[in-house]
C-alpha positions in Angstrom: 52.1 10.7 19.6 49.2 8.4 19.5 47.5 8.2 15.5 43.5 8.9 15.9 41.8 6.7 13.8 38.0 6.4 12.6 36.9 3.3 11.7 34.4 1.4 9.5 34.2 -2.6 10.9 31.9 -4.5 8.9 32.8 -8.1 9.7 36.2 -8.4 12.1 37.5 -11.5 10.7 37.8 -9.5 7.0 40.7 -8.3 5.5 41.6 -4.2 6.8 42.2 -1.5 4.5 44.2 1.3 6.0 43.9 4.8 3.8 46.2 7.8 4.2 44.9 11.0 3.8 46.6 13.2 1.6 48.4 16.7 2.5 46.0 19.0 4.0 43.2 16.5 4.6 41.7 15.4 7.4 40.9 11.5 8.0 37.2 12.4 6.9 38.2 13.6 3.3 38.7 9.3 2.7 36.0 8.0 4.9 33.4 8.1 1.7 36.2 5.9 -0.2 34.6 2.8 2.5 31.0 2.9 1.0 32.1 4.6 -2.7 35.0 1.3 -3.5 32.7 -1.4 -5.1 33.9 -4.7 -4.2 32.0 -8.3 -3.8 33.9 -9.1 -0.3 33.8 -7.8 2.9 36.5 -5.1 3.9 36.8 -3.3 7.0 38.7 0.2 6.6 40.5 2.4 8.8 41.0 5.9 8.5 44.4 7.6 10.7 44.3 10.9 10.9 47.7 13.0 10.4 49.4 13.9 13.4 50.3 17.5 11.8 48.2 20.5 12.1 48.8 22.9 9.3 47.4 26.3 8.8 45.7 26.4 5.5 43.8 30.0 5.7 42.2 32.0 8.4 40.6 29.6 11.0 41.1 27.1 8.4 43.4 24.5 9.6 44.8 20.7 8.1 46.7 18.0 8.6 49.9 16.3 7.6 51.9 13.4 7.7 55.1 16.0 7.2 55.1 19.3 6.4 56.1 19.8 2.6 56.9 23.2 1.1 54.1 23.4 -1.2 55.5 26.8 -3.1 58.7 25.5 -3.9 57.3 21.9 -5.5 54.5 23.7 -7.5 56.4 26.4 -8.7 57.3 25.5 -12.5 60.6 27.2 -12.6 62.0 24.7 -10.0 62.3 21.1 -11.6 62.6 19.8 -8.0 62.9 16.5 -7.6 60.9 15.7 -4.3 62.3 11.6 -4.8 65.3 12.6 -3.0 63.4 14.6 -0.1 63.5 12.7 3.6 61.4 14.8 5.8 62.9 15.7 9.2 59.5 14.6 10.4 59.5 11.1 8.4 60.8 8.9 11.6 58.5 10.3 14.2 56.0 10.1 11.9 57.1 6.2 11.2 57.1 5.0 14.6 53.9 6.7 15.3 52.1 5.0 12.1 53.5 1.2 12.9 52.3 2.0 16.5 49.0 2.7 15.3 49.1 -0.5 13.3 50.1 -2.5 15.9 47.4 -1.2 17.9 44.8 -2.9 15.8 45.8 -6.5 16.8 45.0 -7.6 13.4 47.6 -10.3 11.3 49.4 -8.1 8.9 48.4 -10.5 6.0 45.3 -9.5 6.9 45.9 -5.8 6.2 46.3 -3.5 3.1 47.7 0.0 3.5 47.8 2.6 1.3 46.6 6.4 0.9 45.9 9.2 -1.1 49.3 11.7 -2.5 51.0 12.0 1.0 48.9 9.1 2.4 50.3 6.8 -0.4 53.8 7.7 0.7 53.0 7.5 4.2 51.7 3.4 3.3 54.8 2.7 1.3 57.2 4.4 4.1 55.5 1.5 6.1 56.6 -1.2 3.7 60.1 -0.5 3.2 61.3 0.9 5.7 59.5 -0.8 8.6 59.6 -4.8 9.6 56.0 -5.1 9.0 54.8 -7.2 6.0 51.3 -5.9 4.4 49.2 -7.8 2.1 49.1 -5.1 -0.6 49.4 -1.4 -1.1 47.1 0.8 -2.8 48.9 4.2 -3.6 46.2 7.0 -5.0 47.8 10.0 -6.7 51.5 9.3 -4.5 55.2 9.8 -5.2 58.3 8.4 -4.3 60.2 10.3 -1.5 63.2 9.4 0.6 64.7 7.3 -2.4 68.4 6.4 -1.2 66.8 5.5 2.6 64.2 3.8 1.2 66.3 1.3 -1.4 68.4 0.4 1.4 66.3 -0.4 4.2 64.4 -2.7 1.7 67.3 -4.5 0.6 68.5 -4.7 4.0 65.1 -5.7 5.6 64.9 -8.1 2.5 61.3 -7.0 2.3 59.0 -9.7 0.3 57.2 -8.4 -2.5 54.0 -7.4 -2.1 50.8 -6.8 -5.2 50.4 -2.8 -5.1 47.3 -0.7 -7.0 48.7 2.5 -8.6 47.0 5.6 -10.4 47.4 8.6 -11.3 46.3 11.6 -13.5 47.6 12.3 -16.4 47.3 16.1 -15.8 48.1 16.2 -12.4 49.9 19.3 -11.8 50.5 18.5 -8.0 52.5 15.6 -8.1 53.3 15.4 -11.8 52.9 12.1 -13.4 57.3 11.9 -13.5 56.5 11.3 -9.9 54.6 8.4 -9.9 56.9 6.5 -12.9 59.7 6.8 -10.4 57.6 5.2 -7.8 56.4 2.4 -10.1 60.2 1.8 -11.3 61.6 1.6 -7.6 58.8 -0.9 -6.6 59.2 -3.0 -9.2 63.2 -3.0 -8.9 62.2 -4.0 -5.3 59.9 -7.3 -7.3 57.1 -6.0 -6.6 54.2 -6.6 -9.2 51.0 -4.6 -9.8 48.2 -2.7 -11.5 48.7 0.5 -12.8 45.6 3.0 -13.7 46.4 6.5 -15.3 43.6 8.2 -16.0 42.8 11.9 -18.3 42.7 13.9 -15.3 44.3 15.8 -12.4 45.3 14.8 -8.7 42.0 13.2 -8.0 40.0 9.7 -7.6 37.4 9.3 -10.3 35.4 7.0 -10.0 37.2 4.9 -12.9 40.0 4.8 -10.4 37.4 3.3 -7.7 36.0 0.4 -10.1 39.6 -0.9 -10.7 40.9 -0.6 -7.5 37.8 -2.4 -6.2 37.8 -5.3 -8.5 41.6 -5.3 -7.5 40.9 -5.8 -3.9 38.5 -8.5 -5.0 41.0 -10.5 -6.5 43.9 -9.8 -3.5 
């Protein structure tokens, strides 16, 4: 299935940021993140839109990258572990993402990838499991899924490290802050390096999380 994508090209020969929406989104719930991000250089962004559609209410409907079973990972008497999860919707979903990529006939050093809670597993998905070679990743709010899968296709791909921007809420009762440590720990056993911004809040971007990660893509 093709990915639609809204874009924001401010000077072609700039580097590209791709941005993930996270579960339930739409490609418009990131499209603000191109004007609110303050950085000194030029980036163009691009904004894919999930291939999923979800019913969220009546007439209300979303999108997703997979579907997740929302009561099961929220409910507190589970302590599931959603690091071991590989969605039966993951390689569709992968093929259709590097497509979209692809499409853009732009270098991949020339493009950083990254999303928002499913969107920043979506971008890392990409990484390891792919043959394609970002500049960076920037990983809002995300989680580490598809762990045994993921370790070896990296090794086997022998994926080059790449700088990554991580936060995350303290109080984030979504994807629980365990979530992201296990992310952090499995990129860095894969030597990759990064920043790291954990903030008093829930499963959000404030703007303290925009400031860093802007002053991070100015030094990428």
């Amino acid at each position: 299935m093709k990915i639609k994508t809204y874009s924001d090209i401010r000077d072609p020969s700039a580097p590209y940021v791709i941005l993930f929406h996270g579960y339930g989104a739409d490609a418009s719930d990131l499209r603000p993140l191109a004007d609110a991000i303050p950085t000194t250089k030029v980036f163009n962004y691009i904004f894919p839109e999930a291939p999923i559609a979800i019913p969220l209410g009546p007439h209300w409907t979303g999108r997703a990258w997979w579907n997740i079973n929302m009561e099961r990972m929220q409910n507190p008497q589970l302590d599931h572990d959603i690091s071991v999860e590989r969605p039966k919707e993951l390689a569709t979903t992968r093929k259709d993402v590097k497509q979209m990529i692809l499409d853009l006939k732009v270098p991949m050093d020339q493009i950083i990838i990254g999303g928002f809670s499913q969107g920043g597993m979506c971008a890392v998905d990409q990484y390891v499991a792919t043959d394609l070679q970002p500049k960076g990743l920037v990983l809002l709010s995300s989680a580490m899924i598809n762990k045994d899968e993921w370790k070896t296709t990296a090794k086997n791909l022998d994926k080059k490290p790449v700088p990554y921007f991580l936060s995350h809420g303290q109080n984030d009762q979504v994807l629980k802050i365990k979530y992201s440590d296990k992310l952090q720990s499995f990129l860095g056993e894969i030597g990759c390096k990064g920043e790291r911004v954990i903030f008093n809040g829930v499963h959000e971007i404030p703007m303290q999380v925009l400031q860093r990660l802007g002053a991070w893509l100015d030094k990428l």
